[in-house]
C-alpha positions as CSV (number, residue, x, y, z in Angstrom):
1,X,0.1,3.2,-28.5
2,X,2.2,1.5,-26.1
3,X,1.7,-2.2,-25.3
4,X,-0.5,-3.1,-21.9
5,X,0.9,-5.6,-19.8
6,X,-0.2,-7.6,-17.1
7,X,3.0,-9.6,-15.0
8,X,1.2,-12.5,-14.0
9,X,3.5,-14.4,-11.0
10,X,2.6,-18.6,-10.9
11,X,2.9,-18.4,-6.8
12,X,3.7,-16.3,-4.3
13,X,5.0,-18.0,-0.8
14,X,5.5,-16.0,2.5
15,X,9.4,-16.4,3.2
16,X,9.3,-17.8,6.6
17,X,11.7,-19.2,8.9
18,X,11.2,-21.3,11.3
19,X,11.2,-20.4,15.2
20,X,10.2,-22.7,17.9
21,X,9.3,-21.8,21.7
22,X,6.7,-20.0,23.4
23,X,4.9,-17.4,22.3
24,X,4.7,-14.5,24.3
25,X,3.0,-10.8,24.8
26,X,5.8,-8.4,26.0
27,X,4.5,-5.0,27.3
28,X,6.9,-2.1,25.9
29,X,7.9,0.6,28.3
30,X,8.6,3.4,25.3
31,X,10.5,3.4,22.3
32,X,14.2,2.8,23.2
33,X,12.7,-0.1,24.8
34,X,11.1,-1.2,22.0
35,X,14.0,-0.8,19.5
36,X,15.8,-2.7,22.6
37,X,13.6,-5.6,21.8
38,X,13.7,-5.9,18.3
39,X,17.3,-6.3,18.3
40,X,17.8,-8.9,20.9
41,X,18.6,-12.2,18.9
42,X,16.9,-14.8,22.0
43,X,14.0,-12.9,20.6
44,X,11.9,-13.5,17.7
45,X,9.6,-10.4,17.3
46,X,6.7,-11.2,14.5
47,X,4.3,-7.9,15.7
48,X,4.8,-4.8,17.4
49,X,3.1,-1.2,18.0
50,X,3.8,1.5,20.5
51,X,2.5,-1.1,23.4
52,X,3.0,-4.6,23.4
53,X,4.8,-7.1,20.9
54,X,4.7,-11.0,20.1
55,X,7.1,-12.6,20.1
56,X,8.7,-16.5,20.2
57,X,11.4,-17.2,23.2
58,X,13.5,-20.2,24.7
59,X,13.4,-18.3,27.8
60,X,10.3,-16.7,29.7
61,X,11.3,-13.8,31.7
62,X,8.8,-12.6,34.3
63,X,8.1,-9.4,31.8
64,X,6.9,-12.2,29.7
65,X,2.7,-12.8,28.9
66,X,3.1,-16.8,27.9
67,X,0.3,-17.1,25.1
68,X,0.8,-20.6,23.9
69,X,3.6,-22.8,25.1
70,X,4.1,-24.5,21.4
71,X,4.5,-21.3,19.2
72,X,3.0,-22.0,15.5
73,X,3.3,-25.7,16.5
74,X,-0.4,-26.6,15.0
75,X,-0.7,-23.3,13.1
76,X,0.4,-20.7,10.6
77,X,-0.6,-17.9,11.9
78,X,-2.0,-16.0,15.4
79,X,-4.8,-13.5,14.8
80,X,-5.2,-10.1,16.7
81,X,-9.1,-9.4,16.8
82,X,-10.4,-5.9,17.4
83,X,-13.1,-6.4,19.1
84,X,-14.7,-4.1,22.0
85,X,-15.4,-5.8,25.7
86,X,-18.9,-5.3,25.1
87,X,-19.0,-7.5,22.1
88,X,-16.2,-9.8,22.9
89,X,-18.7,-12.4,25.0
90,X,-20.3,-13.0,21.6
91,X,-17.7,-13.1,19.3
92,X,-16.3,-15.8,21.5
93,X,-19.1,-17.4,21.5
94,X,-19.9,-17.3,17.7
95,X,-16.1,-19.0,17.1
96,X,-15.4,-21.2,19.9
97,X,-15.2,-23.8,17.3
98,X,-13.0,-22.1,15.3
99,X,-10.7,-20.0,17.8
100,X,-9.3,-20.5,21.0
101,X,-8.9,-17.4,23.2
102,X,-5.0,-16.7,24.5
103,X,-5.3,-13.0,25.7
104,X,-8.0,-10.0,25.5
105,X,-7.9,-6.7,26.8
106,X,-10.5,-3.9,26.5
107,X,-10.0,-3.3,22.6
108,X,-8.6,-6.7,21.7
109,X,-8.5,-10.1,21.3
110,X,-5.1,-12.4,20.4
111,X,-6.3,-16.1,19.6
112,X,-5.0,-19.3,17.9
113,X,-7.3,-20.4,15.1
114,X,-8.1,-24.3,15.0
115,X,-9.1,-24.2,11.2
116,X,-9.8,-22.5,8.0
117,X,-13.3,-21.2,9.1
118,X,-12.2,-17.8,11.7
119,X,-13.8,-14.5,10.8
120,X,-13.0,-10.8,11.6
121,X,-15.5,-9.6,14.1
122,X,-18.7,-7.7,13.0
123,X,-17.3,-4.2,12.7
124,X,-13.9,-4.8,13.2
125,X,-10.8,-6.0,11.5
126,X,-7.9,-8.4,12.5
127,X,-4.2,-8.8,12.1
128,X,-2.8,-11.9,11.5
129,X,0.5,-12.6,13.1
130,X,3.3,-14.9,10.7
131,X,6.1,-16.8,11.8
132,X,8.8,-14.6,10.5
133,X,10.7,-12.0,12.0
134,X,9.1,-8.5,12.0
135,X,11.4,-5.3,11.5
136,X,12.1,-1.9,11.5
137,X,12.5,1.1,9.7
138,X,15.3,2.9,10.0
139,X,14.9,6.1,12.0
140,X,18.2,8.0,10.6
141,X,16.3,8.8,7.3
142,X,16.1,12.4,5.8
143,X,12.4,13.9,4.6
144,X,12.1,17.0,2.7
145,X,11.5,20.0,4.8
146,X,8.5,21.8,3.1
147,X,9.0,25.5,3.6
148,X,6.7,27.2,0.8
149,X,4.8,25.9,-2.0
150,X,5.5,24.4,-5.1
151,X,3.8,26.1,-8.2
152,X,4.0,22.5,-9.4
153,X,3.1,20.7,-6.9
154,X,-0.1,23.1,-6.5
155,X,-1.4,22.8,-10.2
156,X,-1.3,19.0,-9.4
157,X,-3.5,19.2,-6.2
158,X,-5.8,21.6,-8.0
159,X,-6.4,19.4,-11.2
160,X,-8.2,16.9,-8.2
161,X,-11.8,15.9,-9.7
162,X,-14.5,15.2,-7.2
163,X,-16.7,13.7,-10.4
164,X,-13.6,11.1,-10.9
165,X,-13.9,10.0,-6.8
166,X,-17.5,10.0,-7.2
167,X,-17.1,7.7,-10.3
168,X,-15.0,5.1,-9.0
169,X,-17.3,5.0,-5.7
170,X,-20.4,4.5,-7.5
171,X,-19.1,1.3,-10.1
172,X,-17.6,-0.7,-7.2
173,X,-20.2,0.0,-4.7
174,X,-22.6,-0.9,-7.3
175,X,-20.5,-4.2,-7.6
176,X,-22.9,-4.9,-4.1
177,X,-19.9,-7.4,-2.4
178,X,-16.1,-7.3,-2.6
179,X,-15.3,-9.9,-0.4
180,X,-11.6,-11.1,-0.7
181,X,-12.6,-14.3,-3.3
182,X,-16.1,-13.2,-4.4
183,X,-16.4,-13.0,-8.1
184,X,-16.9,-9.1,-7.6
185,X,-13.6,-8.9,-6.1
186,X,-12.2,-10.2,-8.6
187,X,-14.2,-8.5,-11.4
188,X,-13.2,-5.0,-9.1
189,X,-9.3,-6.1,-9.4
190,X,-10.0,-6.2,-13.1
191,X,-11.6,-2.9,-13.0
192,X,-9.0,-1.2,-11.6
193,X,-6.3,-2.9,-13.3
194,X,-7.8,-1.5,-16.8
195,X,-7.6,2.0,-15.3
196,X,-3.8,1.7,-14.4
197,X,-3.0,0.0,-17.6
198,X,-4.9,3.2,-19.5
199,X,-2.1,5.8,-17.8
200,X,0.4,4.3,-20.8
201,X,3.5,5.4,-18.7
202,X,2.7,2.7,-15.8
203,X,3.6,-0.7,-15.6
204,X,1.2,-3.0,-14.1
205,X,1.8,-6.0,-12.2
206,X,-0.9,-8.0,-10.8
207,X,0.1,-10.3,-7.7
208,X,-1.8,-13.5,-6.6
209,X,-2.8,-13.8,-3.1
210,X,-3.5,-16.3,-0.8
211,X,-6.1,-16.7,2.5
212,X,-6.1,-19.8,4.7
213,X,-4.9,-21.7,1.5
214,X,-7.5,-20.1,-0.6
215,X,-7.2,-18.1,-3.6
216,X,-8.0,-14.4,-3.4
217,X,-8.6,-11.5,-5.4
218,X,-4.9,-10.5,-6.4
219,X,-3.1,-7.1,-5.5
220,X,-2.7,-4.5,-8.6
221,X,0.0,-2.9,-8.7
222,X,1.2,-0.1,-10.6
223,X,5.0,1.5,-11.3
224,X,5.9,4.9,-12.7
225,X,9.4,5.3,-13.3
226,X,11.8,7.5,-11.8
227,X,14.1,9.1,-13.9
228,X,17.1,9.8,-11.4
229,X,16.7,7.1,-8.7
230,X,14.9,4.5,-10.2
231,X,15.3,2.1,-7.3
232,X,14.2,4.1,-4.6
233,X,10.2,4.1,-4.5
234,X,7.4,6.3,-2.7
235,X,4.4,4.3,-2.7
236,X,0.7,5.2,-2.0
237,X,-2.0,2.2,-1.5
238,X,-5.0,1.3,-0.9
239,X,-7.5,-2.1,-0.4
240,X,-10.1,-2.8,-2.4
241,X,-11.6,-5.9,-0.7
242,X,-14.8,-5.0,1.6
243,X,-16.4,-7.1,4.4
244,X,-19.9,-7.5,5.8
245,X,-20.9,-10.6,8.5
246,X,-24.4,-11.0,6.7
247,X,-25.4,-9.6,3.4
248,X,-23.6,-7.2,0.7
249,X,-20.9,-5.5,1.5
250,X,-21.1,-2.4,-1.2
251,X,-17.8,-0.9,1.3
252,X,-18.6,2.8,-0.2
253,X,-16.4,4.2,2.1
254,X,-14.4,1.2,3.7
255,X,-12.9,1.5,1.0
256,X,-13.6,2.5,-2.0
257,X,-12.7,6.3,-1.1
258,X,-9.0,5.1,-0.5
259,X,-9.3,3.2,-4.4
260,X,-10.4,6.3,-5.3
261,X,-7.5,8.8,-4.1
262,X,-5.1,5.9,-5.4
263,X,-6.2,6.1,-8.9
264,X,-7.1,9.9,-9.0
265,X,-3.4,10.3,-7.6
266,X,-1.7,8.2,-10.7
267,X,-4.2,9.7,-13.1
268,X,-2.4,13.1,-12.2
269,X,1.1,12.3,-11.5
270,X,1.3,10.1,-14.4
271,X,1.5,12.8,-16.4
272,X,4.9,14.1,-15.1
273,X,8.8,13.3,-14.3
274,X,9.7,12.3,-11.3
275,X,13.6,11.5,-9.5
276,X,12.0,8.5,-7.2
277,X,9.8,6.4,-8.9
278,X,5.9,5.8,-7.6
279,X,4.2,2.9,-6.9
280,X,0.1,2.7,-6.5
281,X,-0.9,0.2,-5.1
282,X,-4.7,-1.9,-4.3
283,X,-4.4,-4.6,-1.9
284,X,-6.7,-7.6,-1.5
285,X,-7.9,-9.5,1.7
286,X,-7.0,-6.5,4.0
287,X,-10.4,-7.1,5.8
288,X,-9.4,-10.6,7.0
289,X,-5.7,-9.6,8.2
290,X,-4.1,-7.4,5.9
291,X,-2.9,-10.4,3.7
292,X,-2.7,-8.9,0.5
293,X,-0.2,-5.6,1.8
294,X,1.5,-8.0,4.2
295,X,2.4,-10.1,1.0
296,X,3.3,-7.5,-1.0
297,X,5.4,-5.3,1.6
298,X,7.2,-8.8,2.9
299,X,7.9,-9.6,-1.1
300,X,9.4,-5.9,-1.7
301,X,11.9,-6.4,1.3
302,X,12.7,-10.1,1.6
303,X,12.6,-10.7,-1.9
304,X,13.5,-7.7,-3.9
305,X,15.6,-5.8,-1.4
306,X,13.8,-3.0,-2.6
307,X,13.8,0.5,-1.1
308,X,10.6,1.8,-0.2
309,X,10.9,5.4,1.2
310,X,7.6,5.8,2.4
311,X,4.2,4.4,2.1
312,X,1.4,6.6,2.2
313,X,-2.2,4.7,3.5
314,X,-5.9,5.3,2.1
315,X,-8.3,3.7,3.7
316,X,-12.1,5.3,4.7
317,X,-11.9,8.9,3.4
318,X,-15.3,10.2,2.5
319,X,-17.3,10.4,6.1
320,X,-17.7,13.3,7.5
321,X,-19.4,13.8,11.4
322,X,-22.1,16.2,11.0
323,X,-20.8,19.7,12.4
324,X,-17.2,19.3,12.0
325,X,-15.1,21.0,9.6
326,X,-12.8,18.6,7.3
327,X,-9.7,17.7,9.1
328,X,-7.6,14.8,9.4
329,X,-6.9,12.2,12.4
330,X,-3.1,10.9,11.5
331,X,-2.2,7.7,12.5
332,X,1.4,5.9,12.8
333,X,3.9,4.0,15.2
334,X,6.5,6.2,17.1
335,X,9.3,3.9,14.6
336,X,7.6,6.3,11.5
337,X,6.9,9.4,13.9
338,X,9.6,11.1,11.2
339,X,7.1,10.8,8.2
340,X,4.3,11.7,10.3
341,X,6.2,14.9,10.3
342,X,6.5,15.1,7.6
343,X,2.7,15.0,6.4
344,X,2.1,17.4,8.9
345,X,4.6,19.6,8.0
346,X,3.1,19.3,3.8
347,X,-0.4,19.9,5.6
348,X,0.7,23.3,7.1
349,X,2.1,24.8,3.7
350,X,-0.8,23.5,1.6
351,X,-3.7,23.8,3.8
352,X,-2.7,26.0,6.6
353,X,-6.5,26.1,8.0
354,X,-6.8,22.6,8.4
355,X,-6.2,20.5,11.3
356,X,-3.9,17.7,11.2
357,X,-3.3,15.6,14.8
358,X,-1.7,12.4,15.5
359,X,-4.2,10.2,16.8
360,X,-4.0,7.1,17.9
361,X,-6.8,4.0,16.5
362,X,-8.0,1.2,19.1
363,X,-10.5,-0.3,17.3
364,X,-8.8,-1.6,14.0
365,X,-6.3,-1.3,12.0
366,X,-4.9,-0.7,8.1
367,X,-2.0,-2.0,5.7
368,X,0.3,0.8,6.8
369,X,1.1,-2.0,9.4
370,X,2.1,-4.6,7.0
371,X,4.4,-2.0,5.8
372,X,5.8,-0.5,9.4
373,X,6.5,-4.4,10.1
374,X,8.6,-4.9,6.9
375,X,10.8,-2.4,7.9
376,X,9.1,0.7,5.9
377,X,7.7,4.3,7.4
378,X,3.9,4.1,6.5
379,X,1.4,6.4,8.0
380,X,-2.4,6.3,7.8
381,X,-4.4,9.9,7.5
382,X,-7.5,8.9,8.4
383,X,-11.3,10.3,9.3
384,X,-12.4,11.2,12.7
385,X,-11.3,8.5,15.4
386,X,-13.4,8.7,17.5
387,X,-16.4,9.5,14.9
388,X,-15.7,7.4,11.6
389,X,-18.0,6.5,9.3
390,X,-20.7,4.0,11.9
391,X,-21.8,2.3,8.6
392,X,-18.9,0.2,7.5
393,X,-19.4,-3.7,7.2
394,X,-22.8,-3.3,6.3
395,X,-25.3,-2.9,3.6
396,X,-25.4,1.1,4.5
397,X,-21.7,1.6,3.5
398,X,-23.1,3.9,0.7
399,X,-22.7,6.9,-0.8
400,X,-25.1,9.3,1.3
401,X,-25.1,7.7,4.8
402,X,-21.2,6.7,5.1
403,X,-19.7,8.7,2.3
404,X,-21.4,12.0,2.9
405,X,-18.4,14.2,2.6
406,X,-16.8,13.6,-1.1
407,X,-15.8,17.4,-0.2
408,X,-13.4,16.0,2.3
409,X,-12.6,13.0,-0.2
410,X,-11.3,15.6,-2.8
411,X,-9.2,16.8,0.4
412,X,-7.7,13.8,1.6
413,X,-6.9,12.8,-2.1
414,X,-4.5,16.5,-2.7
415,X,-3.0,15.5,0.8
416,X,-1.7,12.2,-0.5
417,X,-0.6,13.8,-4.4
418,X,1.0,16.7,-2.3
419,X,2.8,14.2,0.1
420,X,3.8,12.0,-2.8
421,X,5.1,14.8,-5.6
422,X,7.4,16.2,-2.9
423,X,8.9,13.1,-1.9
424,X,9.0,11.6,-5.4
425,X,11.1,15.1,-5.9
426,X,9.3,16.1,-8.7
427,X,11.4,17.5,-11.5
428,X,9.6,19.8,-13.2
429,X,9.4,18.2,-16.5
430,X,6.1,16.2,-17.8
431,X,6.0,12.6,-19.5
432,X,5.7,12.1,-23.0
433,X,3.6,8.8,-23.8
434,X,4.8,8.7,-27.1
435,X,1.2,9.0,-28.8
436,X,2.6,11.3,-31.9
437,X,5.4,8.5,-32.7
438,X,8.1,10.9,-31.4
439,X,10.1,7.7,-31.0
440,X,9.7,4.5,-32.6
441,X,11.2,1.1,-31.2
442,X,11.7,-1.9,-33.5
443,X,11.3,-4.7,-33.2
444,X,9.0,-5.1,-30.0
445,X,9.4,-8.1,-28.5
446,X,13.0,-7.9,-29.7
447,X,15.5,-11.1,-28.9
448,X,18.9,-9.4,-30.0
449,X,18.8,-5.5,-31.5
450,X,16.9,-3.1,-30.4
451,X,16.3,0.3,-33.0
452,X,15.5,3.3,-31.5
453,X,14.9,5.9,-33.8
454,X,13.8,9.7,-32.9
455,X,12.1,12.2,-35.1
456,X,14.7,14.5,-33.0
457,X,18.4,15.2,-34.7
458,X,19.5,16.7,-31.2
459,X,21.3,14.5,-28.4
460,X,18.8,12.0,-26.7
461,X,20.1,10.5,-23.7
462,X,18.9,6.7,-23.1
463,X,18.4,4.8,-20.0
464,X,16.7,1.3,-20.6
465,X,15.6,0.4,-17.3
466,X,13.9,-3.4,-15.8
467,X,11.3,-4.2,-13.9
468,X,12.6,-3.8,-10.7
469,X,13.1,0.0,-11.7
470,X,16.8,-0.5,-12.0
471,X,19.1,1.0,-15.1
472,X,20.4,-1.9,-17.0
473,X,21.7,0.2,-19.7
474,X,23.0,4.3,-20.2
475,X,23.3,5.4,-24.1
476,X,23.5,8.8,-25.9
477,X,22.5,9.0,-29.5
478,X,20.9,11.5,-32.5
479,X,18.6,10.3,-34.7
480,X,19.0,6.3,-34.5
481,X,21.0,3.9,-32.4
482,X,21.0,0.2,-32.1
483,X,21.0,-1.5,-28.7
484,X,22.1,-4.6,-28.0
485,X,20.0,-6.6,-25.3
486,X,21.3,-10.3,-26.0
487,X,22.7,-9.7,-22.6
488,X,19.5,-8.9,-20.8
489,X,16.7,-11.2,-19.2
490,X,13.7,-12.1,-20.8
491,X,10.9,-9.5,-19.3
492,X,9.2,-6.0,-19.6
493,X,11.6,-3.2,-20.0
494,X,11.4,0.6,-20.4
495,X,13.3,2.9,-23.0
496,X,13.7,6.0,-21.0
497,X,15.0,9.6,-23.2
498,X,15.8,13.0,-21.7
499,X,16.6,15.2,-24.6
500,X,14.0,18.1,-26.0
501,X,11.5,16.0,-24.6
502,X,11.3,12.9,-22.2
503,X,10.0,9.7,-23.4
504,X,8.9,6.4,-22.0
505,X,8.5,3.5,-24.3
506,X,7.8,-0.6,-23.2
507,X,9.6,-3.3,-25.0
508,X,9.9,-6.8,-24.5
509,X,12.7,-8.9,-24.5
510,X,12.4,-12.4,-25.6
């Protein structure tokens, strides 16, 4: 059996810069405009969506909002509230102390936190707004056109078990409160880094993350391999976290239904080759900004350069508005209108009866965003707009009342596998976990040579491959080979062998 793993990171720090001015509330005319915007360099965008963005300036211009004349002067961070007009009298009331007030509208609130203490409010969520510069995806990229089916692709959506969704909803609602630094959270974050770590051919990665100084529950992460393209990655996610003003938060549905499709998704794929590689991910502290997938996206691009060629969103999947027939409200920015295509266009072949729209969500928002600001495509299928579940953030998100519908779960869940195998390119051939000792690796950790030795006389062809999903080393060999790794970093790597059958293998280098 292959050796677990958990990549355990001392620190993680946002990679800010530093802009001074005012900061400012631009309304955007349509999306030329908006791309206008982005680019100007007297400009500092740190959020955007199809209407407004916020932004630092040296210069006001009278299509300027001025929000605070001392941009992050006194603090890290600006919060966006979603918050109806009919509820905003009290929420302002209920954090006066903690909060002032720069701008609301109908649906929103933006304000400038004076300490550690601001909550979301009641039934809503909140953005939080870092100084750093937000970007965009490019809109030139090519996604598969998706004219008939895939036999494949069809025997993964069909292997979807609604007793495996139902399972993973019923232990962490059980768990009663996932708040982002309860000790459930963090006894969930183990849960569901065990699952990962039993799919042998993932390697997990759990990221610490940070609130208002705070520790939180960390983001688990999990990478299958690609076996052409290595460094380019589709990833689907998910958050984990739940939030309730007073009392437990069990979050059956907001969102355990999206940790559900996550891990139902990598139980299947798992078991086969892709070109791209995969990555499933479950955020933390989404219910208090989207901290945990604004970490992690900011990491992948700032940090790791890495290219992300989609990001597929699960969040609230299960609730179902009495009367209707499942369907699915799709939500994205006109900069990722491409990939929203794209699922449509998956939808159509797949499930030709059922309904996919664009819609667009005033009251809230998901970690598609975090991604869409770090310069990747992420869309959000979601349930009805205008009729989701009315029992998130309280003691009723249960299965029953909120997640009625596990029907429309199951659904939602062979969306996202679909949406996933085709752009992952799925090449036809299954993974091998090495369970029957097909290939052996010796010594493991290994400081100098590595033996590879196959059961097989034929050709295998080796790829060792880092981390970072990158191919550090290309070898062909029969029977045995030594490598030698004295060149190589200390870290987790993979043996990767195409021949009669395709193998994965960890190793360690010391």
């Amino acid at each position: 059996m292959m050796r677990k793993f958990t990549l355990l990171l001392v620190a993680l720090c946002f990679s800010l810069q530093i802009f001074a001015g005012d900061f400012v509330m631009i309304n955007v005319k349509n999306q030329q405009n908006l791309q206008s915007i982005i680019k100007r360099q007297d400009i500092t965008v740190h959020y955007y969506n199809d209407n407004f963005v916020l932004a630092t300036v040296d210069n006001i211009t009278k299509d300027m909002i001025v929000l605070d004349e001392d941009s992050f002067s006194s603090n890290e961070a600006y919060y966006i509230i979603y918050c109806s007009s009919d509820n905003q009298q009290e929420y302002i009331e209920r954090e006066k102390n903690n909060a002032d007030v720069l701008y609301k509208n109908a649906d929103i609130l933006i304000v400038k936190p004076l300490n550690d203490k601001l909550k979301p409010a009641k039934n809503d969520g909140m953005i939080s707004i870092f100084n750093k510069r937000a970007k965009m995806a490019s809109s030139t990229r090519d996604f598969p056109l998706v004219t008939e089916e895939n036999t494949d692709v069809r025997n993964f959506i069909n292997q979807v078990e609604i007793e495996n969704l139902t399972a993973t909803v019923e232990y962490l609602q059980s768990l009663g409160n996932r708040l982002y630094n309860s000790p459930k959270a963090y006894e969930a974050s183990e849960w569901i880094l065990e699952q990962f770590d039993n799919m042998e051919v993932l390697a997990t990665e759990t990221r610490p993350v940070e609130y208002q100084g705070e520790p939180s529950s960390p983001n688990i992460i999990a990478i299958q391999y690609g076996t052409k393209y290595p460094d380019e990655y589709v990833v689907c996610g998910s958050h984990y976290d739940s939030y309730n003003w007073s009392g437990d938060c069990p979050g059956a549905d907001d969102n355990a239904t999206g940790v559900a499709t996550v891990l139902e998704t990598a139980r299947i794929l798992s078991q086969y080759e892709f070109d791209r590689s995969i990555i499933y991910c479950t955020f933390s502290a989404e219910e208090v900004g989207l901290i945990g997938s604004e970490l992690y996206a900011s990491y992948c691009y700032d940090t790791l350069g890495m290219d992300i060629v989609a990001y597929f969103n699960n969040d609230m999947n299960g609730y179902l508005n009495p009367g209707d027939d499942i369907h699915i409200d799709l939500i994205y920015p006109n900069s990722a209108e491409t990939l929203g295509n794209y699922y449509i266009n998956v939808a159509s072949v797949y499930f030709p009866e059922m309904e996919v729209v664009r819609k667009y969500l005033s009251g809230g928002d998901s970690d598609h965003t975090s991604f869409n600001l770090n310069g990747y495509m992420g869309i959000f299928p979601f349930e009805d707009v205008d009729n989701y579940s009315p029992y998130i953030h309280t003691d009723n998100d249960l299965i029953g009342p909120s997640v009625n519908s596990f029907e429309m779960s199951q659904r939602f869940t062979q969306m996202n596998i679909a949406s996933v195998a085709h752009m992952a390119m799925y090449g036809g051939e299954s993974v091998t976990e090495n369970t029957n000792n097909i290939i052996s690796i010796f010594p493991n950790p290994v400081k100098d040579i590595l033996t590879i030795t196959s059961v097989s006389n034929n050709l295998n062809e080796v790829h060792i491959v880092n981390a970072l999903g990158q191919i550090v080393k290309e070898i062909t060999f029969e029977g045995q080979t030594e490598v030698d790794v004295k060149d190589l970093k200390s870290g987790i790597y993979f043996v990767m062998i195409s021949g009669d059958s395709n193998i994965v293998e960890k190793f360690i280098v010391e």
